[in-house]
Each structure stands twice: as structure tokens, then as C-alpha cells.
N, C-alpha and C positions, 0 to 999 in steps of 0.2 A: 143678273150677275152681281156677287159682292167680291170686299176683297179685303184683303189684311195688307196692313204696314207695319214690317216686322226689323226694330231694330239690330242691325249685326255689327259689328266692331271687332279686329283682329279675331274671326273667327265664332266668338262669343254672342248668342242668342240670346237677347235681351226680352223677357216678361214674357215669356212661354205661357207659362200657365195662361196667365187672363186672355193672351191671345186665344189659344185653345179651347176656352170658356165660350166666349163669344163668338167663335168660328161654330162649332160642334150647337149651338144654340141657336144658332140663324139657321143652319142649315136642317136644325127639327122644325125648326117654326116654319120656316121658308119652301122646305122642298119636302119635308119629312121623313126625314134622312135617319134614321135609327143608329146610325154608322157611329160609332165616337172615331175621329183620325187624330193623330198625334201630328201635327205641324213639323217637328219634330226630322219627322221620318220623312220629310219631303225638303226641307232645307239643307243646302248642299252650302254651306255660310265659307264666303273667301276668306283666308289667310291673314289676311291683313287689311286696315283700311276702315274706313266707314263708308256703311252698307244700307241703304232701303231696300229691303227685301219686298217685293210685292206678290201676293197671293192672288191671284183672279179662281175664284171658285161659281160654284151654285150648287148641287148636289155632291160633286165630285167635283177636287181640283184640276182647274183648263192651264194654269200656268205657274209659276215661281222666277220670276225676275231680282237683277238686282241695279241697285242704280246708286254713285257713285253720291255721297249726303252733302249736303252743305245747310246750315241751316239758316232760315229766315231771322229776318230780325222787325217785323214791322214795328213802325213807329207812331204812323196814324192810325187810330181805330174808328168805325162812324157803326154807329146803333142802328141796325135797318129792321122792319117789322115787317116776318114771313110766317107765316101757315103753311109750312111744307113738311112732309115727314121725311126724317132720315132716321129713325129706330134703327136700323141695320145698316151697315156700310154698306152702300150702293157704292156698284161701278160708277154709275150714270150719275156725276151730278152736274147735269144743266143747271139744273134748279138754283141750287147754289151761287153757280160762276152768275145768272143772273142779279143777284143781288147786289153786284159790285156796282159801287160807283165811282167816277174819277177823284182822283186827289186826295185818296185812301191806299194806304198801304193793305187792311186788313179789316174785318168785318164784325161784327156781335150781335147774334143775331136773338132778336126781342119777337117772341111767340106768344101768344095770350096774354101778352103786358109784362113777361119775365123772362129776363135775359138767358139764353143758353149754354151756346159755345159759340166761337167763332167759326170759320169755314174750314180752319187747319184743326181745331185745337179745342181740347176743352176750358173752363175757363175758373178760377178762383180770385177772390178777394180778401185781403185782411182786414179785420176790423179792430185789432189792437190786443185780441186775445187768442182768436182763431185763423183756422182760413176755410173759406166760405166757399161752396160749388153750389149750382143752381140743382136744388131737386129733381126737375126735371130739364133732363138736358137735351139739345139735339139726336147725341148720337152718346151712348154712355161707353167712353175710353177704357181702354185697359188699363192706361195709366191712373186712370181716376179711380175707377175699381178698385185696382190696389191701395193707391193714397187714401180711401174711403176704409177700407179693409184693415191700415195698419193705423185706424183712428187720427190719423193728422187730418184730412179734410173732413168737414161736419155737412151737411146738406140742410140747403139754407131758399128759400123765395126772394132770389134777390131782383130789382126793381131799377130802372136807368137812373130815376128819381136819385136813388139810395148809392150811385156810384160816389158822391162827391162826400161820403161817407167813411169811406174806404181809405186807408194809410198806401195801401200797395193792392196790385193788382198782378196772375201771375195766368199762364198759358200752359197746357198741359198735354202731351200726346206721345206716342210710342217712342218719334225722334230725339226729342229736345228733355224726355222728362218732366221734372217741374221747373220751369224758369219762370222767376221771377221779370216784370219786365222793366226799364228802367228808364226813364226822359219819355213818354209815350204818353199823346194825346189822344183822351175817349171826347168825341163830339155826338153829344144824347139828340 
């Protein structure tokens, strides 16, 4: 089972396309699903309010929930190093929640010696001209897609080494967009 998280706000469906992209694309690769579905046509988006829409699919979609937003704001970050795949939004991430450890707000996770994403979020850096996303990421966002798409993020090998390099540091996912993050300690 995978699943989307689909920003809604006063009714309004936020980054359709890239969700669509990526749903319709798991589910060729995943189940081999020939189907294009339009998200679209299965979002029933409330009135008002802020919205996590959640999708649970696999061939066909099993669900569409919605869940009342608030968002996170971590502040500790801690570098842990996993060999696990998440290429596609899994339902299932045990894998993941393992990687936590205490007295962390939040996660960055270091694969083959180069940073990813975090366990929410994808993840960017400035270095004074740019803003820098890891080549190869955990899990490649919509939000990132886009940002990548509309030439603002560059794709970059970035290294734990190479954080104290970096001016700003910023988190990136369906919910929050691009936020920059602000008084937030990375411990490599």
C-alpha cells in the first residue's frame, strides 16, 4: 500500500499535478496499472480550514481521509545512517519511525554517505547563491519536483561534512511548502 498527502485549504487543492505524476507512476511501476486516475475526481476538499488529505491506494484507491493540519515545527535535527528504500510513498513506515532516537525533534537521513530527506520532508540548503536538494533523495516530493521544475532548487551531493557550509537550511513537503527553518540545531 502507498499513499499521498494532499494539501487542501478553504476548499482549494494544492500541487495536483505533481501529486498525480507520482501517484499514476507508482502505480505503473508498483502494481502495473496502465489506468492514468485523476486525484482530482476522488477529492471531495472541505469548505474551509486546513486539510491533510490522505490517499491510501495500491492499484486502485482503498481510501481518502482528511485530517485537521497543524504543522510541525522541529528544532533538533540528528544525522542517522539508513540503507532503507522509500522510492515510493509506502504506507508502511516502520523502517523510518525506527530510526528515531531520543532528544531529537526530527531526523536527516545519511544513505551511502549523502544526506537525503528527513522522515517528514524533503530537504534543501543555501550556499550563498543557490538552494541545494540532494540528487538523490529518499522519497522524491512533489513539492521538490516542482521547486526543481520551476529552476529555484539545483540538485546537488550534499555530504553531513558540507552542512557547516551552508548559510540556511530549509524542509520541504505537500504541507508546509518551502520553509525555511530558523534557530534549529543539525548534530552530524
Amino acid at each position: 500500500m502507498l499513499f499521498e498527502t494532499i494539501k487542501v485549504e478553504d476548499a482549494k487543492v494544492f500541487n495536483l499535478t505533481w501529486h498525480n505524476q507520482r501517484f499514476n507512476h507508482s502505480r505503473k511501476k508498483l502494481f502495473n496499472s496502465n489506468t492514468n486516475l485523476n486525484l482530482r475526481d476522488y477529492i471531495k476538499a472541505p469548505k474551509s480550514g486546513l486539510y491533510r488529505c490522505k490517499i491510501v491506494y495500491n492499484d486502485k484507491i482503498q481510501s481518502v481521509e482528511y485530517f485537521a493540519y497543524e504543522a510541525k515545527k522541529p528544532q533538533n535535527f540528528k544525522v542517522v545512517q539508513a540503507e532503507l528504500d522509500y522510492s515510493h510513498k509506502y504506507y508502511d513506515r516502520v523502517e523510518i519511525q525506527k530510526l528515531f532516537q531520543q532528544n531529537y525533534d526530527e531526523i536527516i537521513i545519511e544513505k551511502n554517505g549523502l544526506l537525503t530527506d528527513t522522515s517528514i520532508a524533503n530537504i534543501a540548503f543555501y550556499n550563498g547563491q543557490s538552494w541545494l536538494t540532494p540528487k538523490v533523495p529518499l522519497l522524491a516530493g512533489s513539492t521538490r519536483a516542482r521547486l526543481l521544475n520551476e529552476g529555484f532548487l539545483k540538485l546537488h551531493d550534499i555530504k553531513k561534512e558540507d552542512i557547516e557550509n551552508y548559510s540556511h537550511f530549509a524542509l520541504m513537503n505537500a504541507m508546509i511548502g518551502f520553509r525555511i527553518q530558523k534557530s534549529v540545531s543539525i548534530q552530524i
